[in-house]
Backbone bond lengths (Angstrom), bond angles and torsions (degrees), N, CA, C in turn:
res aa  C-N    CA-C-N  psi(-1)  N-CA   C-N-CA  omega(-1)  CA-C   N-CA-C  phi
1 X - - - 1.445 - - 1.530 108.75 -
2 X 1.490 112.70 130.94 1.635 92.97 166.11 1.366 128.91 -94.07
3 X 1.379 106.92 -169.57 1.732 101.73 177.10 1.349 124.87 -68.05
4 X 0.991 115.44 -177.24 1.462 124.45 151.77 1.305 123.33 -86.28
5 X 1.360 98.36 116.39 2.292 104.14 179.26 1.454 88.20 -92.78
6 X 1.287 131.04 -177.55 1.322 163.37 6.84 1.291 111.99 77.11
7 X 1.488 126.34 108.08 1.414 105.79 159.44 1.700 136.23 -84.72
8 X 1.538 89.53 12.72 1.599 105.78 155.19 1.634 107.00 -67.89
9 X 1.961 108.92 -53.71 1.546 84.65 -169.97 1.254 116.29 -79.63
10 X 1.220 120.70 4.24 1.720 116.78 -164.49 1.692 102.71 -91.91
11 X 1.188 97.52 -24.86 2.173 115.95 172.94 1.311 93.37 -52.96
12 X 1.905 104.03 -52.42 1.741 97.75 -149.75 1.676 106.02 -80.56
13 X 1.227 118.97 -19.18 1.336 110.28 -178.44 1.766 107.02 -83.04
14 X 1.173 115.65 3.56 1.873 105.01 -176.25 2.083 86.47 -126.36
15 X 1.298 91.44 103.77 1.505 108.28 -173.18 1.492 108.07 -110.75
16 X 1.366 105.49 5.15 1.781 112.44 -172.10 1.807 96.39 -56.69
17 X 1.436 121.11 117.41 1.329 127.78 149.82 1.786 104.15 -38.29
18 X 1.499 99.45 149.94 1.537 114.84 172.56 1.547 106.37 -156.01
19 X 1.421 92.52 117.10 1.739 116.36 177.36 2.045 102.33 -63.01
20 X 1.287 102.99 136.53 1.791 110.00 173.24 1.182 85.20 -69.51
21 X 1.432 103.58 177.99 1.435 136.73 178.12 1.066 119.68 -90.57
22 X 1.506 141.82 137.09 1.462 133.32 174.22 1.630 103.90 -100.84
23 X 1.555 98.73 118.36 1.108 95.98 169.29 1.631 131.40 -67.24
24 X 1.181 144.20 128.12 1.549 149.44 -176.89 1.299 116.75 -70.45
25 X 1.549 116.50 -41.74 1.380 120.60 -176.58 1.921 103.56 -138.10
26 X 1.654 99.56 146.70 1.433 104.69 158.16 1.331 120.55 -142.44
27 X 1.234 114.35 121.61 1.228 120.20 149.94 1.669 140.65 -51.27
28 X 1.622 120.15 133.36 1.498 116.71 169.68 1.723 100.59 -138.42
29 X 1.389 123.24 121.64 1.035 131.40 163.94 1.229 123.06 -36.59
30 X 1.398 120.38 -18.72 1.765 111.52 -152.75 1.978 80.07 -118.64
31 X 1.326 124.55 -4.57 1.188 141.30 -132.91 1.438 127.80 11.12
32 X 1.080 105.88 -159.95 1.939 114.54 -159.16 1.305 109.99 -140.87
33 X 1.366 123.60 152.49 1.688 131.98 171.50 1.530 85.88 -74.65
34 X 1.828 84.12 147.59 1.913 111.69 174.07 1.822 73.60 -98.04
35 X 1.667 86.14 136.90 1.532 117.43 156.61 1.524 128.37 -32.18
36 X 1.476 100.78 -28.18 2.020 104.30 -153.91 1.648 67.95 -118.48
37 X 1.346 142.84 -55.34 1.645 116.85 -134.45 1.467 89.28 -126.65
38 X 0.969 112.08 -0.51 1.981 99.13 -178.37 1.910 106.31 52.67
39 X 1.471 105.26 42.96 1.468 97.19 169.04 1.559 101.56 -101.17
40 X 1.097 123.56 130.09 1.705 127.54 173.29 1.589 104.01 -69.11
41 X 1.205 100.37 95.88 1.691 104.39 155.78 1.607 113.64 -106.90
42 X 1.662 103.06 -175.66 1.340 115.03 178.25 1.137 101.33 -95.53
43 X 1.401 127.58 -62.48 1.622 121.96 166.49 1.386 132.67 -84.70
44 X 1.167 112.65 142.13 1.822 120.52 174.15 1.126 104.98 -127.14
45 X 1.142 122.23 159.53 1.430 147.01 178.31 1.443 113.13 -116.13
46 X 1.412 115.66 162.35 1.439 117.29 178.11 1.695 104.73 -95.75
47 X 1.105 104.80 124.94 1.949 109.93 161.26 1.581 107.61 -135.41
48 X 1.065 104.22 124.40 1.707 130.95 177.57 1.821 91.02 22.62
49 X 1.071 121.34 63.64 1.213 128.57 139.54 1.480 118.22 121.27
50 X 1.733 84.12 -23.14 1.795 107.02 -178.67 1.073 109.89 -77.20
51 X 1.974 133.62 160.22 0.638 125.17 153.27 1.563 110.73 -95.82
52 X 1.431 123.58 154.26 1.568 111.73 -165.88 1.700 108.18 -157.56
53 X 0.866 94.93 177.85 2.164 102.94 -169.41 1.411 114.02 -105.32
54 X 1.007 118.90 124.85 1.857 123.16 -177.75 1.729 106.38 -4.36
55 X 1.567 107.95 -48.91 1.383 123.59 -164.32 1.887 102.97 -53.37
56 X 1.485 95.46 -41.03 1.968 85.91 -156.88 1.815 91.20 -115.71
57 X 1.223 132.59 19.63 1.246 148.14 161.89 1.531 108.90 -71.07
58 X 1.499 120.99 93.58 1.023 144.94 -177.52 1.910 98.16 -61.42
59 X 1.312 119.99 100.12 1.878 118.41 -174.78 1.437 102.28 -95.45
């Protein structure tokens, strides 16, 4: 049987770095200008850095 760890030491032995998530799409209720066309939508999507509207969202 083993001991009892700590989930302090069991944290410290799993040290693997972990990248966040990039989100793809955001939503705003009141909505927002797309980056490239200044059309106010509710949803945008991410393209190479922009945020942007179904319309200029390269699929």
């Amino acid at each position: 049987m083993s001991e009892d760890r700590s989930i302090d030491d069991v944290a410290a032995a799993d040290e693997t770095p972990v990248e966040p998530a990039t989100a793809t799409a955001i939503w705003s209720a009141d909505g927002a200008a797309c980056d490239r066309c200044d059309t106010v939508v509710e949803r945008r999507w991410l393209a190479d850095g922009d945020r942007v509207c179904t319309d200029c969202k390269d699929w």
